[in-house]
C-alpha positions in Angstrom: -181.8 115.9 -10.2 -180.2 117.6 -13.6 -182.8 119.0 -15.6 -182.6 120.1 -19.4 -184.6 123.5 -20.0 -185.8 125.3 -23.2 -185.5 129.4 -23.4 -186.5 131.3 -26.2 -186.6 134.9 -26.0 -183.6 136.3 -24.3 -184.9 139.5 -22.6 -184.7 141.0 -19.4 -187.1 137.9 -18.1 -185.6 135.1 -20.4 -182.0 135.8 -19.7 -182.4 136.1 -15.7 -184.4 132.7 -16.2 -181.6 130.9 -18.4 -178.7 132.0 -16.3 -180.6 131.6 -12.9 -181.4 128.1 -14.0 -177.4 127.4 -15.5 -176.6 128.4 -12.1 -178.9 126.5 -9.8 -177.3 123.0 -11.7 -179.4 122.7 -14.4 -178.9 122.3 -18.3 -179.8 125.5 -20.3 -180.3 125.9 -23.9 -181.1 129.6 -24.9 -182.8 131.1 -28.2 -183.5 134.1 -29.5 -183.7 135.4 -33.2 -181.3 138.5 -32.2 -177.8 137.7 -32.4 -176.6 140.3 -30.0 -179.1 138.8 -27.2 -177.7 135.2 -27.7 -174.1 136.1 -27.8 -174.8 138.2 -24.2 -176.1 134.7 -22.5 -173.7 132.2 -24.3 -171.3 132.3 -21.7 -173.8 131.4 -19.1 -175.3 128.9 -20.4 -174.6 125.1 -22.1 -175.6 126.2 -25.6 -177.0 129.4 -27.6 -178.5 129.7 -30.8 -180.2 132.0 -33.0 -183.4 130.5 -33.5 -186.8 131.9 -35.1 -189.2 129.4 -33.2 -192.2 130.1 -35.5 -190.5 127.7 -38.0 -191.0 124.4 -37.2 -188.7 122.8 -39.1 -186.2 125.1 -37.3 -187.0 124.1 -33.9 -186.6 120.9 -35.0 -183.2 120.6 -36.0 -182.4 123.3 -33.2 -182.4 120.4 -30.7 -184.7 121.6 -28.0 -186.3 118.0 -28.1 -184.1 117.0 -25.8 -185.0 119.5 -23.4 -187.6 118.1 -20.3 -189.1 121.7 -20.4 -189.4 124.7 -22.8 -190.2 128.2 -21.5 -191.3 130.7 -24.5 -190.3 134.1 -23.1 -191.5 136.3 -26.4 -193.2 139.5 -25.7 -193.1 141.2 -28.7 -196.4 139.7 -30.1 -198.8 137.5 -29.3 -198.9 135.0 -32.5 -195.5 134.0 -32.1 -196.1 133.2 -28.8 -199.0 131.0 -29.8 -197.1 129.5 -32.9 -194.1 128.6 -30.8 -196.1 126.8 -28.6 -198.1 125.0 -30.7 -194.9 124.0 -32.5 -193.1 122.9 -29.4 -196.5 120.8 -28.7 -196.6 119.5 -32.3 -192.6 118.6 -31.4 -193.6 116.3 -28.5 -192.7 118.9 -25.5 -194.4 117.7 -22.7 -193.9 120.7 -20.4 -194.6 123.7 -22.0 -194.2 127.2 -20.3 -195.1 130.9 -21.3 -195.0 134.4 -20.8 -197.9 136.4 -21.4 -198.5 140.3 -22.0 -202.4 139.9 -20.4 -204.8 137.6 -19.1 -206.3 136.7 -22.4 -203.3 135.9 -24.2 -202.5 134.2 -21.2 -205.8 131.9 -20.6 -205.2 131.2 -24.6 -201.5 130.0 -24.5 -203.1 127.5 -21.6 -205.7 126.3 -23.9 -203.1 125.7 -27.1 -200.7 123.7 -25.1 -198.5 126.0 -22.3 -199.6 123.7 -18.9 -198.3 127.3 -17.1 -198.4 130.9 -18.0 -196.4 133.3 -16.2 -196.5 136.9 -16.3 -193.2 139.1 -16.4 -194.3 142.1 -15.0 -196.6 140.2 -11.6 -193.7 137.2 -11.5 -190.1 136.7 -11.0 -188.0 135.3 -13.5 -185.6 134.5 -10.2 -188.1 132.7 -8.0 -189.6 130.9 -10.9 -186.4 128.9 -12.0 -186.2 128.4 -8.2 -189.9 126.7 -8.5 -189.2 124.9 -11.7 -186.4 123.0 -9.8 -188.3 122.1 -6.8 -192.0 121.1 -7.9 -193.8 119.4 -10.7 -196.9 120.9 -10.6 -198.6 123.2 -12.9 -201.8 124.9 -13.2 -203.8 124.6 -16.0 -205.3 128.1 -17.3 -209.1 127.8 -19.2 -209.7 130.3 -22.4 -211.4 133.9 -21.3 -214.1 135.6 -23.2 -211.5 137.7 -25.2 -210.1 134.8 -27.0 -211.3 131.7 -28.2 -210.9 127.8 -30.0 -213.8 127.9 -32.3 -214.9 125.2 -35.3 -216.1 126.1 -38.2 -217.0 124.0 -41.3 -214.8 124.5 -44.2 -216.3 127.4 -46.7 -216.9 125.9 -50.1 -214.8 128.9 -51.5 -211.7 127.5 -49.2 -212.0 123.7 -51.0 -208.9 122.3 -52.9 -206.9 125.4 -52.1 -203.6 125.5 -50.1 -203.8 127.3 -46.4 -201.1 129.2 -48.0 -203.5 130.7 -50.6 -206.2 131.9 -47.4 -203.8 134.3 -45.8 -205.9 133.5 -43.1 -203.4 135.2 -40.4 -202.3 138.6 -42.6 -206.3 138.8 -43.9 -208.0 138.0 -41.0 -206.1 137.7 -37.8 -206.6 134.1 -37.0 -204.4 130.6 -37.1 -205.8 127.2 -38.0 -204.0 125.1 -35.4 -205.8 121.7 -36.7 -208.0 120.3 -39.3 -210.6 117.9 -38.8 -210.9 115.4 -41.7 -213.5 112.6 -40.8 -212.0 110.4 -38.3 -208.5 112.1 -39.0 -207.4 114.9 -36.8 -204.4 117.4 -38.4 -202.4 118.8 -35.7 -201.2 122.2 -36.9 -201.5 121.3 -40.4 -198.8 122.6 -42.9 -199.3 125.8 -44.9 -198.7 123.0 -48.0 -201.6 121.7 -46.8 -204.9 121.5 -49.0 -208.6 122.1 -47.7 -210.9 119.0 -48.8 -214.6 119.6 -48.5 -216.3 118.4 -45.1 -213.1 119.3 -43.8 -214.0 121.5 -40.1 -211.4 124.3 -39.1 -210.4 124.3 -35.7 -209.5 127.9 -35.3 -208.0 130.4 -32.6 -208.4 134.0 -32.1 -209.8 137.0 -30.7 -213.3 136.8 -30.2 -214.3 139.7 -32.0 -212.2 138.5 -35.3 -213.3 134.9 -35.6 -217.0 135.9 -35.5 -216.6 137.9 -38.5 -214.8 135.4 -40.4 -217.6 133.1 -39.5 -220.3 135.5 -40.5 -218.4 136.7 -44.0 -218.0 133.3 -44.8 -221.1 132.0 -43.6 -223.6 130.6 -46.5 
């Protein structure tokens, strides 16, 4: 059966996986925010775009909705991998895959949304696209000690400003990927977005980084 398949990052690994896949049957659509990578796969594939998948709006309008599974092949840092897969969750994708530099980043993409995590320089790009065709099943990966989902109750300093205004990723090397407002849950809430008091921050990050934001900001 025809599937429809995601790639975004067009690397060595991405563009062996998108043009493996395009030639096993299946439906490709490839992304990269490098021009020259996307103009060497778009004759391999069904479409190619230049895409910067840490702007969900982007994404959106890019298409890849329509795709049955996304696989985020970024290397190049470990945020963007983490945006774009809370974006493609936040976009409905039900199969999410991901590359990952280490086992930490990798344990954290499975606890953000990625139902697999692969790892470029243990796996084949080759045999994978063979096992995407052929099986359904996907592990589940838990969060290590390195990294982790953490709550924290909104900081009286961060009330009625915008997540804009916090900086919160340049300043302090963490992402808010929801907010927790009574019984209302804000899935990757929008830099726009304003903190209310009794709000909780549901935040990801290094260890290391997220316990001293908790204990600068702690009253």
């Amino acid at each position: 059966m025809k599937k429809n398949f995601g790639i975004i990052g067009l690397g060595k690994f991405g563009y062996n996986m998108a043009v493996t896949l395009e030639k096993l049957g299946q439906s490709v659509m490839a992304f990269d925010r490098d021009e020259k990578e996307v103009e060497s796969v778009k004759d391999f594939v069904t479409c190619a775009q230049i895409l910067d998948s840490t702007d969900l709006k982007a994404l959106e309008n890019s298409g890849i909705s329509a795709c049955d599974t996304v696989i985020v092949c970024m290397g190049e840092s470990a945020e963007d991998n983490f945006l774009t897969v809370l974006n493609l969750k936040e976009l409905g994708i039900k199969t999410i895959i991901s590359n990952a530099e280490t086992d930490s980043e990798g344990k954290i993409l499975g606890k953000i949304g990625a139902v697999k995590v692969v790892y470029p320089e243990k796996e084949s790009a080759i045999r994978l696209a063979n096992q995407l065709i052929s099986s359904d099943i996907l592990e589940y990966i838990e969060i290590s000690p390195d990294y982790q989902v953490a709550e924290i109750d909104a900081p009286k300093k961060f009330v009625e400003k915008k997540l804009a205004e916090l900086e919160l990723r340049s300043k302090h090397h963490i992402l808010i990927i929801a907010l927790k407002r009574g019984n209302e849950n804000i899935i990757i809430p929008s830099s726009e977005e304003f903190i209310l008091e009794g709000d909780v921050l549901v935040l990801v990050g290094q260890t290391k980084d997220i316990l001293e934001f908790g204990k600068k900001f702690s009253e």
